[in-house]
KOLNUVO-140209 format. One record per residue (C-alpha): residue in one letter; x, y, z; chain; residue number from 0. Coordinates in steps of 0.05 Angstrom, whole numbers, plus 32768, in hexadecimal, padded with zeros to 4 digits. Layout:
# KOLNUVO-140209
SITE   res      u      v      w   chain     n
SITE     A      X      Y      Z       A   NUM
...
This chain:
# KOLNUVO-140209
SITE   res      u      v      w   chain     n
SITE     X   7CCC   81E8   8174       A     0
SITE     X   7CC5   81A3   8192       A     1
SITE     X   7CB4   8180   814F       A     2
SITE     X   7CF0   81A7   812F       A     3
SITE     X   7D1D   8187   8161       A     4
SITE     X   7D01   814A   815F       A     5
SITE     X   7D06   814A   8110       A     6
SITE     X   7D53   8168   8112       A     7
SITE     X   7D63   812D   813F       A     8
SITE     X   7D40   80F4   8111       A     9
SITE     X   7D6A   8118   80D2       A    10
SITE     X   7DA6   8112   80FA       A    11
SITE     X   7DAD   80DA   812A       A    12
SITE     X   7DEC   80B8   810A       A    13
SITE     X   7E14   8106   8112       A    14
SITE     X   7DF4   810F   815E       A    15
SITE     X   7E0A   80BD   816D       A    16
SITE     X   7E50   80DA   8150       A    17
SITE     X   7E50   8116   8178       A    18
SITE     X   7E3A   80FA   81BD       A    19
SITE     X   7E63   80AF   81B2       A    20
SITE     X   7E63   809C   81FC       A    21
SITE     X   7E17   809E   8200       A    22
SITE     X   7E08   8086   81B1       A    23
SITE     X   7E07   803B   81CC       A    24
SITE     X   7DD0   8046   81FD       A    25
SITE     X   7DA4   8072   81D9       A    26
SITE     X   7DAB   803C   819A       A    27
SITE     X   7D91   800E   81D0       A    28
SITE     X   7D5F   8039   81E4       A    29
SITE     X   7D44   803B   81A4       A    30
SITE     X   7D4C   7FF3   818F       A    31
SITE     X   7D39   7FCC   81C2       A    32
SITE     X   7CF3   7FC1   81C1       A    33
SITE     X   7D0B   7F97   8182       A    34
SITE     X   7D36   7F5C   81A7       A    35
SITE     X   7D03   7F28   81A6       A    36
SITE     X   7CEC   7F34   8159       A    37
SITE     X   7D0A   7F15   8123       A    38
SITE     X   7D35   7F41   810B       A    39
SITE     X   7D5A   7F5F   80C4       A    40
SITE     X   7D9F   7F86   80E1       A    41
SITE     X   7DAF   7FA4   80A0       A    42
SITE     X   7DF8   7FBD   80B6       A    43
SITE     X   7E28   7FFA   8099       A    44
SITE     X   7DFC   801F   806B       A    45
SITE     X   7E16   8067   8057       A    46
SITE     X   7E09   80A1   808D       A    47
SITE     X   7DFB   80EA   807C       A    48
SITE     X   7E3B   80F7   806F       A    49
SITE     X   7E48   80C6   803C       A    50
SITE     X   7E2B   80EC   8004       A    51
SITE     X   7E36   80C3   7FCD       A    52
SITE     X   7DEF   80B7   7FA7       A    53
SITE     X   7DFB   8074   7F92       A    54
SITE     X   7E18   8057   7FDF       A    55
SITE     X   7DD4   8078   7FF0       A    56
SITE     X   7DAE   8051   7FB5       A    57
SITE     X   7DC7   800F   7FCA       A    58
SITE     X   7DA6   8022   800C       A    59
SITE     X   7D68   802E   7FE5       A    60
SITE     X   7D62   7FEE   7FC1       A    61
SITE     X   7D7D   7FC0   7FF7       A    62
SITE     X   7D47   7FD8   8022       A    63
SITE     X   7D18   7FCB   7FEA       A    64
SITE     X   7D35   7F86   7FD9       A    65
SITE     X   7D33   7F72   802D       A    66
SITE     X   7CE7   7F8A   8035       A    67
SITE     X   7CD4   7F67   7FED       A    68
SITE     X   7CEE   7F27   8008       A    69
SITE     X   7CEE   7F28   8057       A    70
SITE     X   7CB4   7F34   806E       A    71
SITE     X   7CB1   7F12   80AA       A    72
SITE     X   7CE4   7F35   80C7       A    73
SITE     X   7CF3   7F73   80E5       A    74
SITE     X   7D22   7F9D   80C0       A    75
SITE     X   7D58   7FC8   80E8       A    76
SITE     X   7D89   7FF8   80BC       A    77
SITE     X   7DC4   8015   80E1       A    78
SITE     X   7DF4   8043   80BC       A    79
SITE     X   7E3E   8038   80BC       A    80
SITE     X   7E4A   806C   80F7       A    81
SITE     X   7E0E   8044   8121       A    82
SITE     X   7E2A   8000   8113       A    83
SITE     X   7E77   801A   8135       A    84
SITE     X   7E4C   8043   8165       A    85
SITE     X   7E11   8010   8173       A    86
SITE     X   7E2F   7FCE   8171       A    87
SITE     X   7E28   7FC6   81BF       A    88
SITE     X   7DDD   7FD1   81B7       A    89
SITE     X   7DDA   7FA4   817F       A    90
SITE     X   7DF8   7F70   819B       A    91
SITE     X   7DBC   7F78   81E0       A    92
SITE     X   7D89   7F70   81A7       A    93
SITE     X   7DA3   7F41   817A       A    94
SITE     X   7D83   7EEC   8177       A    95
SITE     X   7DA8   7EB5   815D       A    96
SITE     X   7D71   7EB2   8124       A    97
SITE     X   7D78   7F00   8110       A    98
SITE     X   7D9E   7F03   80C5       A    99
SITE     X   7DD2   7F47   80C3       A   100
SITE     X   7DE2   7F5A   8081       A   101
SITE     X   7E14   7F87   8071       A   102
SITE     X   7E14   7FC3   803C       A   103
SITE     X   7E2F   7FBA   7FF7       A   104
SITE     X   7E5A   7FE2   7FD1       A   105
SITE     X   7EA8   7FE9   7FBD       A   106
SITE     X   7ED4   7FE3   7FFE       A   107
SITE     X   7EDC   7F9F   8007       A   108
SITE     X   7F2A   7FAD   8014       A   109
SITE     X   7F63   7FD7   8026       A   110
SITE     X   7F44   8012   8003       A   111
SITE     X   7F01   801C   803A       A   112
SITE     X   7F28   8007   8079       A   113
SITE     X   7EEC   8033   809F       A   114
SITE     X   7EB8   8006   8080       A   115
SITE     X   7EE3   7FC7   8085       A   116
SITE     X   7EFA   7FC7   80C4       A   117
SITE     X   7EAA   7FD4   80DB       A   118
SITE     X   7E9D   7F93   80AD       A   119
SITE     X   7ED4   7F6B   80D5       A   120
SITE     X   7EBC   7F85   811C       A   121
SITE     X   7E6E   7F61   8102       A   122
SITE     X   7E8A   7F27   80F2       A   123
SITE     X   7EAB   7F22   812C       A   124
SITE     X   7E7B   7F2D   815F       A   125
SITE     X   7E45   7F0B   8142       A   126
SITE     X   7E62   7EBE   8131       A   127
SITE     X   7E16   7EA6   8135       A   128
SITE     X   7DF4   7ECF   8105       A   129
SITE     X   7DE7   7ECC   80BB       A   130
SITE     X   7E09   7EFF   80A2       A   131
SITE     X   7E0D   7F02   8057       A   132
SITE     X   7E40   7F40   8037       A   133
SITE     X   7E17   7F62   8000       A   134
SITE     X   7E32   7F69   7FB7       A   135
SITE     X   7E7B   7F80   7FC5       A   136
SITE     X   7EBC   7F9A   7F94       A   137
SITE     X   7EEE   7F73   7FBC       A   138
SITE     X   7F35   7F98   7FB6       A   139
SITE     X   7F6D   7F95   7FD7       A   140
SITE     X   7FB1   7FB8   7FC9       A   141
SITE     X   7FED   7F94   7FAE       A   142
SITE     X   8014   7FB1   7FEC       A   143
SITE     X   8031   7FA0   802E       A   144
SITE     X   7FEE   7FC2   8051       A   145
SITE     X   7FC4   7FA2   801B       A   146
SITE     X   7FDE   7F58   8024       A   147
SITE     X   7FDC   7F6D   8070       A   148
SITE     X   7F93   7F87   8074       A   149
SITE     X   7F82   7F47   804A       A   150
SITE     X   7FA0   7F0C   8071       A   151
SITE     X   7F7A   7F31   80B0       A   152
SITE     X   7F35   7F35   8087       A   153
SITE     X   7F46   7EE1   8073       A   154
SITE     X   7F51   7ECE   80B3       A   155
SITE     X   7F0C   7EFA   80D1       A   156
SITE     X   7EE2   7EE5   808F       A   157
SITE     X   7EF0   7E9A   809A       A   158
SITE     X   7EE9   7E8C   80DC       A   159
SITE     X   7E98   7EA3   80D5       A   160
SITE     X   7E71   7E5C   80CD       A   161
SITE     X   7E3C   7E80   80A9       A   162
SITE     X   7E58   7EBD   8085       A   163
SITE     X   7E40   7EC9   803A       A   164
SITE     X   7E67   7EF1   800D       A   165
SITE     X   7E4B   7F0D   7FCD       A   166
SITE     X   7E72   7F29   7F9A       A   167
SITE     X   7E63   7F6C   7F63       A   168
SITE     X   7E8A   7F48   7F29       A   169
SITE     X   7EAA   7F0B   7F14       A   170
SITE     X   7EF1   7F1D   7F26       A   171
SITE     X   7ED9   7F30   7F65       A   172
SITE     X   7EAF   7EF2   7F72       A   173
SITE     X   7EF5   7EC3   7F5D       A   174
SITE     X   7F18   7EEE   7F97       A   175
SITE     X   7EDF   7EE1   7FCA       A   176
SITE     X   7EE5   7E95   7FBA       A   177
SITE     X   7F3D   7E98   7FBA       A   178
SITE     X   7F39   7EC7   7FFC       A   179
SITE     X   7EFD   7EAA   8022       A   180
SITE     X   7EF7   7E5B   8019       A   181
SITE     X   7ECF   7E4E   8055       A   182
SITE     X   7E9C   7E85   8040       A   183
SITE     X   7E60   7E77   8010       A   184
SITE     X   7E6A   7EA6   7FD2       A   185
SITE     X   7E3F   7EC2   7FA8       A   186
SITE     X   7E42   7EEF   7F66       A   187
SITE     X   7E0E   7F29   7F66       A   188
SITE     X   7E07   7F66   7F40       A   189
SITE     X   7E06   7FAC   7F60       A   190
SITE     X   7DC2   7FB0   7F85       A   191
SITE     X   7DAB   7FF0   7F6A       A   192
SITE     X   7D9A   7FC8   7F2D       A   193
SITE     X   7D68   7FA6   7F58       A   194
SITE     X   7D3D   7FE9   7F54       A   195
SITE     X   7CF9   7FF4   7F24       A   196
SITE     X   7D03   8041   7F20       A   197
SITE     X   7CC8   8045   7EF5       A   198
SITE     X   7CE7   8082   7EC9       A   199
SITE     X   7CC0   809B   7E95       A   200
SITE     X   7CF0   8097   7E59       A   201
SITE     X   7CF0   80E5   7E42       A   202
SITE     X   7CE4   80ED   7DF0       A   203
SITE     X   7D1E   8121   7DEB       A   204
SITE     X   7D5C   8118   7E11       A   205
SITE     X   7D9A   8149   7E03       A   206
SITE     X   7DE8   8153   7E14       A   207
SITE     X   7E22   8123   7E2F       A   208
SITE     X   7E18   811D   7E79       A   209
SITE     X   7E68   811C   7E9A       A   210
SITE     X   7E63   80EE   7ED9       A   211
SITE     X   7EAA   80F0   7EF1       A   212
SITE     X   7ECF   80D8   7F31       A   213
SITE     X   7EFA   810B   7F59       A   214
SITE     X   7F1C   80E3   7F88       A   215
SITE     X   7F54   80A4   7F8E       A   216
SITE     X   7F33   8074   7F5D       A   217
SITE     X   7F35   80A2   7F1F       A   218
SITE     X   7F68   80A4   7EEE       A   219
SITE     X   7F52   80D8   7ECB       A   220
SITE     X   7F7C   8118   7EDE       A   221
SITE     X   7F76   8162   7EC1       A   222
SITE     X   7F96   8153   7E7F       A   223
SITE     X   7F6B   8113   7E75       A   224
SITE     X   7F2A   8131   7E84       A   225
SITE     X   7F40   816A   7E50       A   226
SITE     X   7F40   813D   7E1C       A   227
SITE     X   7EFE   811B   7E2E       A   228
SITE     X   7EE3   8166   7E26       A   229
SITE     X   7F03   8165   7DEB       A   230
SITE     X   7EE9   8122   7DCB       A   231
SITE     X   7EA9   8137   7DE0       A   232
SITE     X   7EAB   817E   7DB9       A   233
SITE     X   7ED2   8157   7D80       A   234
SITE     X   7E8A   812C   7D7D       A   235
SITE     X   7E5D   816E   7D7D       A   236
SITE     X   7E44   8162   7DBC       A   237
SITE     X   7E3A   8197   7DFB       A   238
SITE     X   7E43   816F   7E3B       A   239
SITE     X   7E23   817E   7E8C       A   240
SITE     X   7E4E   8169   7EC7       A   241
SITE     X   7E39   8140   7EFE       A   242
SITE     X   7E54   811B   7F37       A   243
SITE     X   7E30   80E5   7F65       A   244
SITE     X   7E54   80FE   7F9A       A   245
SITE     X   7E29   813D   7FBD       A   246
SITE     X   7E41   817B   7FD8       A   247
SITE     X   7E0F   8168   8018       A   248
SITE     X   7DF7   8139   8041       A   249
SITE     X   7DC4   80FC   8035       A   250
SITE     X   7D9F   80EA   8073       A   251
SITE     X   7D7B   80B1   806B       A   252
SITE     X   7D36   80D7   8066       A   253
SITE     X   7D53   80F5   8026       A   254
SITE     X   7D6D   80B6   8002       A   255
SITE     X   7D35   80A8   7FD1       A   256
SITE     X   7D38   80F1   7FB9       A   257
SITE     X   7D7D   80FA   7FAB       A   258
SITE     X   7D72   80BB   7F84       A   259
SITE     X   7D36   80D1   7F58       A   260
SITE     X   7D5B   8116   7F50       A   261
SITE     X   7D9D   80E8   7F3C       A   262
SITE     X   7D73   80C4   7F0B       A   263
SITE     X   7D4C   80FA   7EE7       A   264
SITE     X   7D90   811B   7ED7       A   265
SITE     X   7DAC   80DA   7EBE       A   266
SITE     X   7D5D   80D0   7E92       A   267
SITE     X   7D64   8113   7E80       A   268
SITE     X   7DAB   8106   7E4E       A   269
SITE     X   7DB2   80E4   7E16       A   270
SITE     X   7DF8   80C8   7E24       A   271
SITE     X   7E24   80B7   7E63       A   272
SITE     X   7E6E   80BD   7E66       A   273
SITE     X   7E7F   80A8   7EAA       A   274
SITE     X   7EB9   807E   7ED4       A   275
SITE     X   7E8A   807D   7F14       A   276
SITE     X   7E71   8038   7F23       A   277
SITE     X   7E26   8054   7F31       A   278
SITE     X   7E28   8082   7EF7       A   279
SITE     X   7E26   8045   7EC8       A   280
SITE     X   7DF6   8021   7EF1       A   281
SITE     X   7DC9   805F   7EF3       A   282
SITE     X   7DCB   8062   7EB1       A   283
SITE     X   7DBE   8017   7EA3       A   284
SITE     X   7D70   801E   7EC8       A   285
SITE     X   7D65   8064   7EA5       A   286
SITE     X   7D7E   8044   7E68       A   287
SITE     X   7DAD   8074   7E55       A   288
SITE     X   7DDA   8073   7E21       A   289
SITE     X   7E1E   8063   7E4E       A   290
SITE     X   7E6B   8064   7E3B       A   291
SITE     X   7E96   8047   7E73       A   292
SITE     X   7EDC   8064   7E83       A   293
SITE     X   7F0D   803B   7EAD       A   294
SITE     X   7F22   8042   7EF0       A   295
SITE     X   7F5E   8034   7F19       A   296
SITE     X   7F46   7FEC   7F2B       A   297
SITE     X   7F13   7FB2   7F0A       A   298
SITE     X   7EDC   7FCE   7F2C       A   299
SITE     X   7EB8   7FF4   7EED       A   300
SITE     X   7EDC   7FBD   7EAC       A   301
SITE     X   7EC2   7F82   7ED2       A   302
SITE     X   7E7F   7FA0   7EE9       A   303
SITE     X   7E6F   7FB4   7EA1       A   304
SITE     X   7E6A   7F69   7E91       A   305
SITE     X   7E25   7F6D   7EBA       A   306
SITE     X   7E0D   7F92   7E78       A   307
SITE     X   7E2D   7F6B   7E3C       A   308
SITE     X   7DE1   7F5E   7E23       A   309
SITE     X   7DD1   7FAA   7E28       A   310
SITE     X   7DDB   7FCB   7DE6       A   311
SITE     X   7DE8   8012   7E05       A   312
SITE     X   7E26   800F   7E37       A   313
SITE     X   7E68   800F   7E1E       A   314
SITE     X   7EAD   8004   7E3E       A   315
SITE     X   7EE1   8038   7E1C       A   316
SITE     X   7F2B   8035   7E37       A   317
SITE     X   7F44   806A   7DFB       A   318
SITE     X   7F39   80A9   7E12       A   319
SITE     X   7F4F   80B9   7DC7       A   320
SITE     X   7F1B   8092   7DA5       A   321
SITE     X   7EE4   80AE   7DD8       A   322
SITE     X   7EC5   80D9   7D9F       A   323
SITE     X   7EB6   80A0   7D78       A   324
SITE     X   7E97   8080   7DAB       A   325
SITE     X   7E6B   80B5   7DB4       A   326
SITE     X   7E57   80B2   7D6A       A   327
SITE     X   7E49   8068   7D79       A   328
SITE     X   7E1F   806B   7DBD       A   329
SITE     X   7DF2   80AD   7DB7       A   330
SITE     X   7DCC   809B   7D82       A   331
SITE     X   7DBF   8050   7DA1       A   332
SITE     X   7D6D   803F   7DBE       A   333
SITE     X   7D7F   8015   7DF4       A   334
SITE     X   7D52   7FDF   7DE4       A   335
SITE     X   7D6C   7F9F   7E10       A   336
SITE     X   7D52   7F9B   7E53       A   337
SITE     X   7D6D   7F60   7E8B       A   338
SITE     X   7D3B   7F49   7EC3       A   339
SITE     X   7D6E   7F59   7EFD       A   340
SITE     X   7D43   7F48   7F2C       A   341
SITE     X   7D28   7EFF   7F13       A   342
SITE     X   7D6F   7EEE   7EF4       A   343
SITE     X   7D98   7F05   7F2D       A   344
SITE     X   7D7E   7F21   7F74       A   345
SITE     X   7D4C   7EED   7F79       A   346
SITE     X   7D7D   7EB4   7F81       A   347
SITE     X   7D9C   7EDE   7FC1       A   348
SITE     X   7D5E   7ED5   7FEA       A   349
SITE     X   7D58   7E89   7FC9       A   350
SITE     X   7D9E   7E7F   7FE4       A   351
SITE     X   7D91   7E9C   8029       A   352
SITE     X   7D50   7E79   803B       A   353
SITE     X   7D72   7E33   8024       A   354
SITE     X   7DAE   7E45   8056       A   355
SITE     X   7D77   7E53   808C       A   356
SITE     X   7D4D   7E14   807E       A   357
SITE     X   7D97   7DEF   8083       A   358
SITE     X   7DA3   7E0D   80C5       A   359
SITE     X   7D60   7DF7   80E6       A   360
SITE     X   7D71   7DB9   80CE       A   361
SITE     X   7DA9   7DB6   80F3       A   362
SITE     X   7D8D   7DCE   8132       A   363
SITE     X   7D54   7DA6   812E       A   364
């Protein structure tokens, strides 16, 4: 009975800090401490349980990956998104001037993920000291009053950090990073899951259309536009399988790498994508599946798709109507180019850290 408890309470520490806020800080602490005088990774606002999206979760996966490939020397602390607002009291009793936060990538570098940006704000904040470099980010904000608003605050936070690095998911976002945030470094980067070897063993028979569509405020596609996708598919003698990303249960962290090989073996398992979620094309990219790209409300999934203009296989489609032609195009296609993400593009991250670390010795010295 003991070990079950113990074992509930490791698979659920960000819900019970949630549940019991006034004592999360202390228990963090608790936990944490005997760290203070190591050198120290605070790898900041990764997905909780709750956030059940299998590609937040894969980021997770491969930024751990990418930290332990190429820190080594340091200690390396992960704290979810409901730890960071929960914990930051504890983290501040542990953290060194030397210790490097990074913060979680993804797509709510704006008005859109106030939760996540407001955390991102509060980190900058507190810690004016630290390197703190923002993994590959979409960076959107709303052409509205609490848009422009939530902006000029995120400016004025953003640029008053002496040693805060930005790094952008596409071009578009990268020339926003260096309009919004001039006193920032900025970087252009990729989506990190590309950063993962998932050493899939391509299958010799693949069948069907795999559906991976978005059901929430970034898709465009409503009941009559999905209808016809159905129908472009049919119209291309094709039977298609649903799936979303986004799980009908939690992820704790213990459960990450699974939901990402079972992710994978369903996108390996198809011989063609038709998807508008961000991590349903980049899934497909390192399975090397066949992939046509619908658009989405914002730049996010056009401008990423420029990450795979040497790929023979993915395919940006904005005609709904032409989709079964497209289909007629990309099924049949052996994806045969292949891009060294890691040499050509998450490589120069680390390069660029170490030479701002080297800088600041310098300076101290």
């Amino acid at each position: 009975m003991k070990k079950l408890i113990r074992e509930f309470i490791k698979n659920n520490i960000s819900y019970i800090y949630s549940v019991f806020r006034p004592i999360a800080g202390p228990l963090i602490y608790m936990q944490t401490k005997k760290y203070k005088c190591s050198r120290k990774i605070l790898y900041l606002l990764t997905p909780p349980a709750n956030l059940s999206n299998v590609g937040d979760h894969a980021q997770a996966v491969a930024i751990n990956e990418w930290l332990e490939d190429n820190f080594k020397d340091y200690k390396i602390l992960e704290f979810d998104k409901n730890e960071t607002y929960l914990g930051i009291g504890a983290i501040k009793k542990i953290i060194q001037r030397d210790d490097i936060i990074f913060l979680h990538s993804g797509g709510n570098l704006g008005d859109r993920g106030l939760w996540t940006e407001n955390a991102r704000r509060m980190v900058i904040n507190c810690f004016p000291d630290n390197k703190i470099v923002s993994l590959p980010q979409t960076i959107y904000f709303s052409d509205t009053e609490n848009g422009k608003n939530q902006l000029n605050i995120t400016r004025k936070t953003y640029n008053q950090h002496s040693n805060l690095t930005i790094i952008a998911r596409d071009n578009h976002s990268y020339n926003l990073a260096k309009l919004y945030f001039p006193k920032c470094k900025t970087m252009v980067c990729p989506d990190f899951v590309l950063y993962l070897n998932p050493n899939c063993p391509q299958l010799k028979f693949r069948k069907d259309v795999l559906l991976c569509l978005r059901k929430d405020s970034e898709s465009i596609i409503d009941r009559n536009m999905k209808e016809r996708i159905v129908q472009q598919i049919g119209d291309a003698g094709e039977v298609f399988n649903e799936y979303d990303t986004t799980l009908n249960k939690l992820i704790p962290r213990r459960n990450r790498k699974k939901e990402l090989k079972d992710a994978l073996s369903i996108f390996r398992s198809h011989k063609l994508v038709i998807t508008d979620r961000f991590h349903g094309v980049i899934f497909s990219v390192i399975t090397k599946t066949p992939c046509i790209v619908l658009k989405t409300i914002d730049h996010k999934l056009p401008e990423s798709v420029g990450w795979f203009s040497e790929l023979n296989y993915v395919f940006l489609e904005d005609d709904i109507n032409r989709l079964s032609e497209t289909i007629n195009l990309a099924r049949d296609i052996t994806p045969v180019n292949t891009i060294d993400w890691r040499h050509q593009y998450f490589d120069q991250i680390k390069e660029n850290i170490s030479h701002d670390l080297k800088d600041e010795c310098h300076e101290n010295d």
